[in-house]
N, C-alpha and C positions, 0 to 999 in steps of 0.2 A: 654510930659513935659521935659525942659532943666534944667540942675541945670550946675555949674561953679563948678570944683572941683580946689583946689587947691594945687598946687607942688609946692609952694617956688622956683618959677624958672621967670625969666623974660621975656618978652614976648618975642616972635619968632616966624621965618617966617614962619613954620608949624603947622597944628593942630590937635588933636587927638579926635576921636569920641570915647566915650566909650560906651558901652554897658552896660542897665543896665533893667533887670537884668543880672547877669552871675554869674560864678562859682559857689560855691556848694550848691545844692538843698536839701531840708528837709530829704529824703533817706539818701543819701551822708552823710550830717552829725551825724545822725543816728549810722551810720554805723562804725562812725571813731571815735565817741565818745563809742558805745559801745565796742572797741580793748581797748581805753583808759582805760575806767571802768573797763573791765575783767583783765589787766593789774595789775590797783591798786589793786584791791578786791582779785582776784590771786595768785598775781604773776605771774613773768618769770619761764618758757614760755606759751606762750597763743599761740596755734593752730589756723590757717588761713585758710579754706580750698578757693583757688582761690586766686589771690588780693581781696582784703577787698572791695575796688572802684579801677576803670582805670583808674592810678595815680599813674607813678613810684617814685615822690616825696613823696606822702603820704606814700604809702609802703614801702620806703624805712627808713622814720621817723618812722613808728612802728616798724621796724624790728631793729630799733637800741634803740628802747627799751624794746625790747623782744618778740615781735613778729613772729613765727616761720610760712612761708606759705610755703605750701603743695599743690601740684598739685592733689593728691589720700588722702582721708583719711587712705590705710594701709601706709602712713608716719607716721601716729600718732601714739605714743606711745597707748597698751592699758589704758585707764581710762584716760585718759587727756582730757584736756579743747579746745574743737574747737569752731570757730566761723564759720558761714558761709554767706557768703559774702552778697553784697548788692541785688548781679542779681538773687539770688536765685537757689535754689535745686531741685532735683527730688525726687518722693520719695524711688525710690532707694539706695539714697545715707543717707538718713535716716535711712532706715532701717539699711545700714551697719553701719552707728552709732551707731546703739542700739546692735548690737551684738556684737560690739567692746569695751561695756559699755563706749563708752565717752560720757563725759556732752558735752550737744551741748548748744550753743548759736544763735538761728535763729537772724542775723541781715537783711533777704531781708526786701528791701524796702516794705510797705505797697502796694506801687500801683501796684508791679509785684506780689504780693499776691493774689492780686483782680483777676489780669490775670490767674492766677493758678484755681482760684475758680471758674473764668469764665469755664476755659479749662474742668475741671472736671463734670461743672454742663451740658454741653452739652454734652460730653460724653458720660454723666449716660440719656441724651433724645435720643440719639442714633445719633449722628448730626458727620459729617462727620465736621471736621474743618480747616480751609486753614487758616495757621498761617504764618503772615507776619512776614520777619528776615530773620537775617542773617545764615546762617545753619555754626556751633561751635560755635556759640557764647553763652556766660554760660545761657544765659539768655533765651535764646530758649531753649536750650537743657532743662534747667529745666522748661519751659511750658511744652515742648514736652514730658518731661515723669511722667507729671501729666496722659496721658492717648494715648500713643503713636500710638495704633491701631485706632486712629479716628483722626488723625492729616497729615496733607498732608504740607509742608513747601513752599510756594512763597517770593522769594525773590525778584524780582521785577517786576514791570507791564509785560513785556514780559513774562514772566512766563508763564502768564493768556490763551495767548494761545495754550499752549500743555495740558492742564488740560480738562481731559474726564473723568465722573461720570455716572454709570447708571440712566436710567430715575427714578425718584423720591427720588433720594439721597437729606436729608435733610443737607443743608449746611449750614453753620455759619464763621465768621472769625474774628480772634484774629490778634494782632500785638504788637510786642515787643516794648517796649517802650521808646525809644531811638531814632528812626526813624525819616527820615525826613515824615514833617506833610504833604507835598505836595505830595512826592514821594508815600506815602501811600494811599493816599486819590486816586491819581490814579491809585491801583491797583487796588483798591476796586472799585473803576468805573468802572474797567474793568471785573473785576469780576461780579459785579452787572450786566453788559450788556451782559455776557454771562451766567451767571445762574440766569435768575429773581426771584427764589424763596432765593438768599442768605439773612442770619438773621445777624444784625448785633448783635455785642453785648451790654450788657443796657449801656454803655457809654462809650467814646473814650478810647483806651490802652495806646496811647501817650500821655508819664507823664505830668502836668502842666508844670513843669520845662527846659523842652525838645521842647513843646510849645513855650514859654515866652522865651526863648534861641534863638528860632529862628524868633521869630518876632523883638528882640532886633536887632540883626545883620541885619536882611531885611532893616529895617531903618537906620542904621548905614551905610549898605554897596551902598548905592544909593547915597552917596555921597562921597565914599570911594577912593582914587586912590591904596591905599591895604588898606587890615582886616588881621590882627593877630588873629589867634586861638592859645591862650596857652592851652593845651591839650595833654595827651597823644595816641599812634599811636593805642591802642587797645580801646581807647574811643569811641565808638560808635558816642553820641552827638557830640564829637570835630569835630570830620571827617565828620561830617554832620553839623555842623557850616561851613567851609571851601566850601563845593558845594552850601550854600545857602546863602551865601556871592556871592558868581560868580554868581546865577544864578539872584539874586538881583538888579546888575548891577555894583559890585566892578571890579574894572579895574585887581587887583590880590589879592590872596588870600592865606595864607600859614597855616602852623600850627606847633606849637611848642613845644614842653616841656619846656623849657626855654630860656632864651636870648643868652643862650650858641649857639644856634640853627639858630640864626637870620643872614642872610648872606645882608650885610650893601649894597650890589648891589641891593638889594630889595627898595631901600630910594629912588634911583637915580630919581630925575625929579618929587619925587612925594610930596606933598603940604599936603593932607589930609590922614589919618591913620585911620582907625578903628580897637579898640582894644575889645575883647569878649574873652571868655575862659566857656572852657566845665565845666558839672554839678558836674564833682568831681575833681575841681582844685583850692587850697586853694589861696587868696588874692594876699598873699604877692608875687607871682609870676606875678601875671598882675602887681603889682606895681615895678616890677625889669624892666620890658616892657616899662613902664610907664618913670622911669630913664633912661635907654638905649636909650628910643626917645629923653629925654627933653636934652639929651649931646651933641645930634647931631640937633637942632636945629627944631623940633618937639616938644616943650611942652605946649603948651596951648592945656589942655585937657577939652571936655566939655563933661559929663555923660547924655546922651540921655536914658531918662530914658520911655519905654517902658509899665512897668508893676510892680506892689505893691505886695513881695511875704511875706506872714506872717504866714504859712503853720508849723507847729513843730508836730514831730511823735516822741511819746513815749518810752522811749529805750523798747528792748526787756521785755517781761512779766520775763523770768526765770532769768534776770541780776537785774531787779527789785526786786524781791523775795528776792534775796541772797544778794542785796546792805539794804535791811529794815534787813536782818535777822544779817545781822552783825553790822548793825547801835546800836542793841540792847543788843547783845552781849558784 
């Protein structure tokens, strides 16, 4: 389904596909609303371990209003207030919470939760597990040390063939959730066609939102002569917006953090634009894209809308707690 968005601009000889859906997914806001809340209920400063989401705009808005991020928890003060970001922790790094007495704040996203759960529950079956991802990325690191000694890391279909398991190794595999859906699905083929006994898990690890992102852009980008990814460069989904625009059959494909970014030799020759933006990239930056096109003779945008997101996850339980205990107070 098409919907006609409108810029108060008059019509022109270009025109802009938008992507719909895009930017930030039910986690994402989760995440950025719980900095907000611990902020107010708080006070400055509120402890960040990670960026909050991959999203130097956003973290740079919390951190100008009190947001302090921290690559290690020994940054933090003893007894202060951390949060911990969307991609999720080990439980190592918990526990160093707890011996440093900080209050923690878990804000991972629900769905990398699941993957955590998953990770441990085969673990404790004895299942050896090939986890798809990128290796340093937070979000593996924290599957991975839910239960590290049963964990083997494929980062992509070639991968699949140097992987040697003795006979009757029970296999299973997980995958970060951020991934491309295509690129995944082919490892796990591969994987499948050389160890037929692998288990999947009860249900896909790549989020809705990361999904729906990228069947937004597939359609978008087949009729694209370029697709903007507003996004940052640690974004996982952006940078995987950008390969599945090309491979879709956009003529070029970029990605940006902002219009700052945008090099106007990119325009030359070209009629149609698809605009998208990764799962933790707040609005108003697609709509500064959105201007930048409609000056240069690009604005009739029309919002190709893909898929109906209506998904809301709970702030954290312990910001809950203490938002009811002070409401009473």
């Amino acid at each position: 389904m098409s919907t006609q968005v409108e810029l108060g601009m008059p019509a022109t000889s270009g025109q802009v596909l938008l992507a719909d859906p895009r930017g930030y997914c039910a986690g994402v806001d989760r995440a950025v609303i719980t900095v907000e809340k611990a902020l107010d209920l708080y006070g400055a400063p509120v402890y960040v371990r990670k960026q909050i989401v991959h999203n130097k705009h956003v973290v740079n808005d919390l951190a100008a209003r009190g947001a302090i991020f921290v690559e290690e928890l020994d940054e933090v003060p003893v007894g202060a207030t951390v949060v911990f970001s969307a991609h999720g922790v080990s439980p190592a790094v918990h526990a160093e919470a707890a011996e440093r007495s900080l209050k923690t704040i878990d804000a991972t996203c629900p769905l990398v939760t699941k993957v955590h759960h998953e990770a441990r529950r085969f673990a404790q079956e004895d299942y050896r597990i090939l986890l798809i991802g990128h290796a340093g990325h937070e979000e593996v690191e924290g599957t991975a040390g839910e239960a590290p000694e049963h964990i083997t890391l494929v980062e992509r279909p070639s991968d699949v063939d140097a992987l040697e398991f003795p006979e009757g190794t029970r296999l299973s595999w997980l995958s970060q959730t951020t991934l491309s859906v295509d690129e995944t699905m082919e490892t796990v083929r591969r994987l499948r066609e050389k160890f037929p006994q692998l288990e999947d898990p009860p249900s896909d690890d790549i989020c809705y939102a990361t999904q729906n992102r990228q069947v937004a852009v597939k359609e978008i980008a087949k009729d694209a002569d370029l697709v903007i990814v507003v996004g940052s460069a640690n974004s996982s989904n952006s940078v995987r917006l950008v390969e599945v625009a090309l491979e879709a059959g956009a003529k070029a494909s970029y990605r940006i953090d902002d219009i700052s970014e945008i090099d106007e030799a990119w325009l030359d020759g070209v009629k149609t634009v698809g605009v998208t933006s990764g799962a933790s990239v707040p609005d108003d930056l697609v709509q500064d894209v959105l201007g930048y096109l409609g000056e240069r003779g690009i604005g009739d945008a029309r919002a190709i809308r893909t898929a109906d997101e209506t998904l809301i996850f709970a702030l954290p339980p312990e910001l809950r707690r203490d938002i009811k205990a002070a409401s009473k107070a």
